[in-house]
C-alpha positions, 0 to 999 in steps of 0.5 A: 424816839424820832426817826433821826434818833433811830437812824442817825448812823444807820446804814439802810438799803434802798431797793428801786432807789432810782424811781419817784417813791425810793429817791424820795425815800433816800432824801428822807433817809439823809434828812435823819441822818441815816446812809442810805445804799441805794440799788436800782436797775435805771432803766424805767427814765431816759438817763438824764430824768434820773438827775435832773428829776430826782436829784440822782447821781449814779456814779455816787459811792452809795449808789449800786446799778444792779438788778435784784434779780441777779443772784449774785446782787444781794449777797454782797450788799445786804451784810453791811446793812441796819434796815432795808426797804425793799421797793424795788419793782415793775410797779407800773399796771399796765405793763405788768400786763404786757409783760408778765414774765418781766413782773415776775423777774422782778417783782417775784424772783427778786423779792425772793433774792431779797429776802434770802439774803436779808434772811441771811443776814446776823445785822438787819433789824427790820426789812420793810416790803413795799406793797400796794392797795392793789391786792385788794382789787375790788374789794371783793371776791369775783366769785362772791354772790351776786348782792355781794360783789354789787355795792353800788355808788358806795366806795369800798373801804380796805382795811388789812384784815379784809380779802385781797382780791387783786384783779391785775398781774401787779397785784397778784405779784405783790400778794406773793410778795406779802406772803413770802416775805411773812412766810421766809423773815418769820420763819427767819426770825427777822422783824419786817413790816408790810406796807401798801401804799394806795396811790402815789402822786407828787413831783417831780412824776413823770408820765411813760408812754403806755401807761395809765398810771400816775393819774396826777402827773398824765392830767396835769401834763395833758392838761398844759398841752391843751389835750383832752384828759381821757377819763377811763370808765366815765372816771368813776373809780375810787382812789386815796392819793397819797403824795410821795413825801408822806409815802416816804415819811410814813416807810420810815416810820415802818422801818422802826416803830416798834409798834409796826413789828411783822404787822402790815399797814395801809398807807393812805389818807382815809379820803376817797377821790374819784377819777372825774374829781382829780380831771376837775381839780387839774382842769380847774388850773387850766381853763378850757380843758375837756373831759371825754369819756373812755374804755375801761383798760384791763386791770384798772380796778374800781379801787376804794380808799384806805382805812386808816385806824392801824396805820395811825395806831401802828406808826402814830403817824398820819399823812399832812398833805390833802389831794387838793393841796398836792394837785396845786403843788403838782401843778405849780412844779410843772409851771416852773418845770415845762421841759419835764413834759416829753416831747411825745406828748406835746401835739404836733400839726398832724395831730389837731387839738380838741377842744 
């Protein structure tokens, strides 16, 4: 069956609706005919991003400003609902960091107001949890034997069955996360499925300030400005990018393949991309960009790249779009979309640009 024969008249709740990856995720849902509720604190963007970026409209009868963290939330939305998907959470690295105790309310005290009212729940088919490569960390254990935590040049390849090592508080909530949500829906007897998203790009991301996520949209965005794009450790870390339309696709999928039953899924190309090669990828669209050599931030993991074969198996589904292609279509976006670069970013007299 389709996605829109399994959802067409279906009402799916969308936690985190109001960020790149859940609005995508409600656009999707209405493509397949599903209604998609979406719930959503709209406290991460200055309020004007939230419409004119993702397309958003807060006063909308199916849109719930609310935090997942108040007990009372939940309770009173999840009963009426087919499905969820549950991606609500403070998902930037660098500010869980900062912040611990704002990741825990979030991304550990609501998750687990989530799933006790989904638990709860006589109508909810399946919950899907959104969680991320960031539970494999680097790999491997940072206790292991020295041969073992040294595997050189060659990248690490994760598959689900392998250790999750999380080297950052982000990735720590989100190996909670996983386990509660096996631990409290199987328990419950709800189906659910685990999906970790590897790292997600696409328009129309924007960059915060403090942040060293969301590589793509931060040298695309420096890039037009005519700053230096700072590669973080010489910019030799792995990833497998992802762009948020095949994020969104590959959910969905989750939320009903039969196949993908209390299962958990790598959600990524199989492709290893360097830091340094996406610096060249955008620089390659703006002639005279420098690179430079940075300090490594605390909890930014070397990262690896994504085994495939359960996801292609579990959800007979792959990802279309390569980083090549998505770097382009970023960049083509942000040509016809200039306003989106924040103010703060553009130099200023005081500030003189390298070259």
């Amino acid at each position: 069956m389709s996605l829109e024969q399994h959802l067409a008249g279906r009402t799916v709740l969308v936690t985190g609706a109001g960020g790149l990856i859940g609005s995508r995720i409600v656009a999707r849902l209405r493509q397949a005919g599903a209604r998609p509720v979406s719930v959503c604190k709209l406290d991460a963007y200055p309020p004007d991003v939230y419409r004119r970026r993702f397309g958003i409209d807060p006063l909308g009868p199916d849109f719930i400003i609310g935090d997942i963290a108040d007990p009372r939330l939940m309770p009173t939305v999840v009963p009426g609902c087919d499905y969820v998907i549950h991606a609500a959470a403070l998902a930037d690295v660098a500010a869980c960091t900062r912040r611990p105790l704002d990741a825990i309310a979030t991304n550990i005290i609501g998750t687990q107001h989530v799933l006790d009212a989904v638990a709860s729940s006589d109508r909810v088919r399946r919950m899907v949890f959104v969680s991320s490569a960031s539970v494999y960390g680097n790999g491997r254990h940072p206790h292991a034997p020295r041969e073992v935590q040294s595997l050189g040049p060659v990248p690490a390849q994760f598959t689900e069955a392998g250790a999750m090592c999380p080297v950052s508080v982000y990735g720590n909530t989100k190996v909670w996360g996983e386990h509660q949500t096996a631990a409290v829906l199987g328990e419950a007897g709800v189906s659910y499925a685990i999906v970790r998203y590897f790292s997600v790009y696409g328009e129309p991301q924007v960059i915060k300030e403090n942040s060293h996520s969301w590589v793509v949209a931060w040298f695309a965005m420096r890039a037009a400005c005519g700053l230096p794009l700072h590669l973080n450790g010489g910019g030799h870390q792995v990833r497998d990018f992802v762009h948020v339309d095949d994020i969104a696709t590959a959910t969905l999928h989750a939320l009903v393949a039969q196949g993908a039953h209390n299962e958990t899924v790598n959600v990524g190309t199989g492709t290893a991309t360097t830091i340094r090669q996406v610096a060249e990828l955008v620089s390659a669209r703006y002639p005279g960009t420098t690179l430079i050599s940075a300090p490594m931030p605390p909890g930014d993991p070397e990262g690896g790249y994504a085994s495939v074969e359960r996801m292609r198996t579990v959800l007979g589904w792959q990802p279309g779009i390569t980083v090549e292609e998505g770097i382009a279509r970023y960049a083509a976006w942000l040509a016809a979309s200039p306003d989106a670069i924040p103010d703060w970013l553009h130099p200023t007299p005081a500030t003189p640009v390298a070259r």
